[in-house]
C-alpha positions in Angstrom: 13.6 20.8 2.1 15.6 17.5 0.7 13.6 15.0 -1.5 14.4 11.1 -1.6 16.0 12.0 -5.1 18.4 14.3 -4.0 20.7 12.0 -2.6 20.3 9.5 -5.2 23.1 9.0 -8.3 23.0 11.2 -11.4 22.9 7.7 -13.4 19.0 6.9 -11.9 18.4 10.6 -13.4 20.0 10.6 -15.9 17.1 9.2 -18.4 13.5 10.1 -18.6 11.9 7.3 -17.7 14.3 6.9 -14.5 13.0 10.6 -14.1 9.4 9.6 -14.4 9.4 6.3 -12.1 11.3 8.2 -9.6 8.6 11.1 -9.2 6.0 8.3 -9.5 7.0 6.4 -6.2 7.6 10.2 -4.5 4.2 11.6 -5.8 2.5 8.1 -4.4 4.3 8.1 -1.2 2.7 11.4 -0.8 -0.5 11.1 -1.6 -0.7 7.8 0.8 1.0 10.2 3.5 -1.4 13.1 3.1 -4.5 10.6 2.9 -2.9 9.1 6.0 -2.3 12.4 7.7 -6.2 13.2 6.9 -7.8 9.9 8.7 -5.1 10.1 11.3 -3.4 6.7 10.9 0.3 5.9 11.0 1.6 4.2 8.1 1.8 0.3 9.5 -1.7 1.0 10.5 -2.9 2.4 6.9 -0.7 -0.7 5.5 -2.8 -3.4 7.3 -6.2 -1.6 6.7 -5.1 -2.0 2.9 -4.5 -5.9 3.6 -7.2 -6.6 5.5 -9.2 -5.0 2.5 -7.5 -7.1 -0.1 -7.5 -10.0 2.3 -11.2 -10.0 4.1 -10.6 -13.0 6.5 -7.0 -13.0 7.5 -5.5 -14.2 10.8 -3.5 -11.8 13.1 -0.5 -14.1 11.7 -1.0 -13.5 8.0 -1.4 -9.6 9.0 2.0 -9.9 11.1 4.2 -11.8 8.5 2.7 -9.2 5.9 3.8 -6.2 8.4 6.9 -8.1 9.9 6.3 -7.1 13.0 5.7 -8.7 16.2 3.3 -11.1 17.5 2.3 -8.5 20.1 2.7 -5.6 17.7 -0.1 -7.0 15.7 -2.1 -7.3 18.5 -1.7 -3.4 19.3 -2.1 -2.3 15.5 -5.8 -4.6 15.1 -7.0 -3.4 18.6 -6.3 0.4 17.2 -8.3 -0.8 13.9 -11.0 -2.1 15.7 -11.4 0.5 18.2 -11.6 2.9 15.3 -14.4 0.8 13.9 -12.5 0.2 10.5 -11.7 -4.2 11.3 -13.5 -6.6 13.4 -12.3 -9.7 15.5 -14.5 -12.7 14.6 -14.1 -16.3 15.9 -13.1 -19.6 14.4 -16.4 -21.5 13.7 -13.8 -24.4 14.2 -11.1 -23.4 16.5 -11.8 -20.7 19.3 -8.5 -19.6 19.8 -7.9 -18.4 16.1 -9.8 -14.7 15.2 -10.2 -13.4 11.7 -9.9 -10.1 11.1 -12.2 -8.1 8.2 -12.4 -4.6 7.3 -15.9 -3.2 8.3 -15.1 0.0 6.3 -15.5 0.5 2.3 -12.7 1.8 0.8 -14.6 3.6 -2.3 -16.5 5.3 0.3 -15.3 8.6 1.9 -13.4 9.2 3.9 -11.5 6.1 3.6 -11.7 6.0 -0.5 -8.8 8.7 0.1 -6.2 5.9 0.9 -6.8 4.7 -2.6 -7.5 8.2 -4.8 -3.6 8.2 -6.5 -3.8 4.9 -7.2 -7.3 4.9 -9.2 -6.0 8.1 -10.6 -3.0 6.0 -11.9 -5.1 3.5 -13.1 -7.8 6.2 -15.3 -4.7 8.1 -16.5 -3.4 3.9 -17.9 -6.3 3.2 -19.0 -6.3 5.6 -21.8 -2.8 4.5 -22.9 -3.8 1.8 -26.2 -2.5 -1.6 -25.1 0.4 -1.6 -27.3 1.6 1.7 -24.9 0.4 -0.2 -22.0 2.2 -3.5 -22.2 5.2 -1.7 -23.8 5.4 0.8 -20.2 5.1 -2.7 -18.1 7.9 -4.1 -19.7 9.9 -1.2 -18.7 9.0 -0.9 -15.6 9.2 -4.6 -14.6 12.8 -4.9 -16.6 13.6 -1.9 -14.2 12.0 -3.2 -10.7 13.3 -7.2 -12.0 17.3 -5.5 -12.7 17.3 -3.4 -9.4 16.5 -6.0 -7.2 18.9 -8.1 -8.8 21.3 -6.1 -7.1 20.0 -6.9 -4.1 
């Protein structure tokens, strides 16, 4: 079985902390997928759960220009989440034809808290870093993140 770095050059492995930021994105994107895998939602479902968390509120718009999918894709993906019982649809106070959509679910709670375990993991494991470390490992990382999408 392949990984994502196999195919990549020897110049992003070449160095440890291209090494390290490499099997960081691979060891989240599978912890999201076997969280996923264990509540049974697809991945543009699990990503709007996660934005309707952040974003308690938001119109079927903001959710679909957040996705970039279709106006009738967004339609399919909240009627899943609400006939799941993790969002519900609620109505403009002021206009009738515009819903809001919320998370009814907690995301510290089980089983959902599992979409979220790596990343609070991430964020104990930082958190014992002194700040000096800290800000010193975000400058790397955004110099890194800020020079690859330069190329873009």
């Amino acid at each position: 079985m392949s990984s994502s770095t196999d195919s990549l050059s020897g110049a992003a492995l070449g160095t440890p902390v291209g090494r390290a930021l490499l099997a960081y994105g691979e060891a989240r994107r599978g912890a999201v997928a076997r969280a996923r895998r264990e509540l049974s939602l697809n991945e543009l479902d699990a990503r709007a759960l996660l934005f309707v968390v952040e974003n308690p509120g938001a119109r079927p718009s903001d959710v679909r220009d957040h996705l970039g999918i279709t106006s009738a894709g967004v339609t399919t993906l909240i009627d899943r989440l609400v006939q799941r019982g993790a969002v519900r649809r609620d109505l403009d106070t002021e206009d009738r034809r515009v819903n809001h959509i919320t998370a009814i679910i907690d995301l510290d709670e089980e089983p959902w808290s599992l979409l979220r375990a790596f990343d609070r993991a991430i964020d104990a494991a930082i958190g014992e870093l002194d700040a000096g470390e800290s800000e010193r490992l975000a400058r790397i990382i955004e110099q890194a993140v800020a020079a690859a999408t330069r190329a873009d």
